[in-house]
NUTISE-385381 format. One record per residue (C-alpha): y, x, z; residue in one letter. Coordinates in pm, whole numbers, plus 50000, padded with zeros to 5 digits. Each point is the difference from the previous one (the first is absolute). Layout:
! NUTISE-385381
YXZA/...
! end
This chain:
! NUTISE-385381
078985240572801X/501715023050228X/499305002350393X/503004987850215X/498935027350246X/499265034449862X/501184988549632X/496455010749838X/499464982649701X/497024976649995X/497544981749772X/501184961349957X/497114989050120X/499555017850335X/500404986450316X/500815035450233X/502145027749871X/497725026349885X/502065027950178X/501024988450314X/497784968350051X/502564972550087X/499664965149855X/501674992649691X/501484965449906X/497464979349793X/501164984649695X/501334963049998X/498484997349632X/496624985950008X/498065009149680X/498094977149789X/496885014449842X/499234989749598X/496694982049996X/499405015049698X/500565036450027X/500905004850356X/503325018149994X/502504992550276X/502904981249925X/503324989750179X/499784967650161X/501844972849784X/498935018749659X/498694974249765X/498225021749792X/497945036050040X/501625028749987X/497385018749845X/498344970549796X/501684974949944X/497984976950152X/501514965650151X/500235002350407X/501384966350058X/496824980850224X/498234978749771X/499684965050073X/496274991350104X/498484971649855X/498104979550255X/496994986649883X/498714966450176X/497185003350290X/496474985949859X/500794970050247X/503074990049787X/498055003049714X/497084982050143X/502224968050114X/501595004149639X/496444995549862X/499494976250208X/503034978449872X/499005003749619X/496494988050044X/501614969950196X/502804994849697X/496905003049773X/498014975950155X/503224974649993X/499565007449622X/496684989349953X/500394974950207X/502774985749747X/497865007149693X/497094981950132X/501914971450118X/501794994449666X/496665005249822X/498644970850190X/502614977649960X/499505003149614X/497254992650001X/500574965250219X/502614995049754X/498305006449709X/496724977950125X/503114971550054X/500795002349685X/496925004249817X/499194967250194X/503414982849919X/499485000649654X/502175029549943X/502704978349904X/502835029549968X/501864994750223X/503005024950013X/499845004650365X/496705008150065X/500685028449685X/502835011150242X/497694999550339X/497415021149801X/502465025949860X/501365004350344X/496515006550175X/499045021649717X/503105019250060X/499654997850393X/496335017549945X/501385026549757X/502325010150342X/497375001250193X/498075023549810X/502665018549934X/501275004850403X/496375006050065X/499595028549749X/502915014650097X/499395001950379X/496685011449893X/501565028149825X/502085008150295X/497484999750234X/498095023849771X/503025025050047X/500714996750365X/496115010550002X/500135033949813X/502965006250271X/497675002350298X/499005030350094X/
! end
């Protein structure tokens, strides 16, 4: 860079003419620095000059405060419980139906068959929502910090 003054020539990077001391312009390019290696690069480069590196801002992941994850917690042991609460339910209604029709004669009747099938599936979706909530609660866990 050369000073508009006495017409020394001048480092790029300094502020005062070395000879005769007056100001010199400052640059309108801002540098970006390479987190990786440090070298200075023109503002708008994508990529290092020196190594390559990729100068675009990475996105930053936000990870969810331990109160998020404590109210998420929260909501899988309540979904759990629901599940129990199903399986247990549909566990003791079998069993009233099966004392009914133990007492009945256990005449085969087709839909009684159908009733049964249908609780016995009704528990099998309980246990399965409950496991599954229990699983994710298990996750959300190893997340706190």
């Amino acid at each position: 860079m050369y000073c508009s003054k006495c017409g020394a020539q001048n480092q790029d990077d300094n502020v005062f003419c070395s000879k005769c001391g007056t100001s010199l312009p400052t640059s309108t390019i801002t540098q970006l620095h390479c987190s990786k290696c440090g070298a200075q690069n023109v503002d708008g480069s994508q990529f290092c000059n020196k190594c390559g590196a990729n100068l675009a801002p990475q996105p930053t992941v936000s990870q969810p405060s331990n109160d998020a994850i404590k109210s998420q917690i929260d909501e899988a042991r309540r979904k759990e419980k629901i599940g129990y609460g199903i399986t247990v339910v549909s566990i003791i209604l079998l069993l009233i139906l099966w004392a009914a029709v133990g007492q009945g004669g256990g005449n085969g009747n087709d839909d009684i068959k159908i009733l049964v099938a249908g609780l016995v599936v009704f528990a099998f979706i309980g246990v399965i929502a409950s496991t599954y909530w229990n699983i994710k609660k298990i996750a959300l866990m190893k997340k706190l910090k």
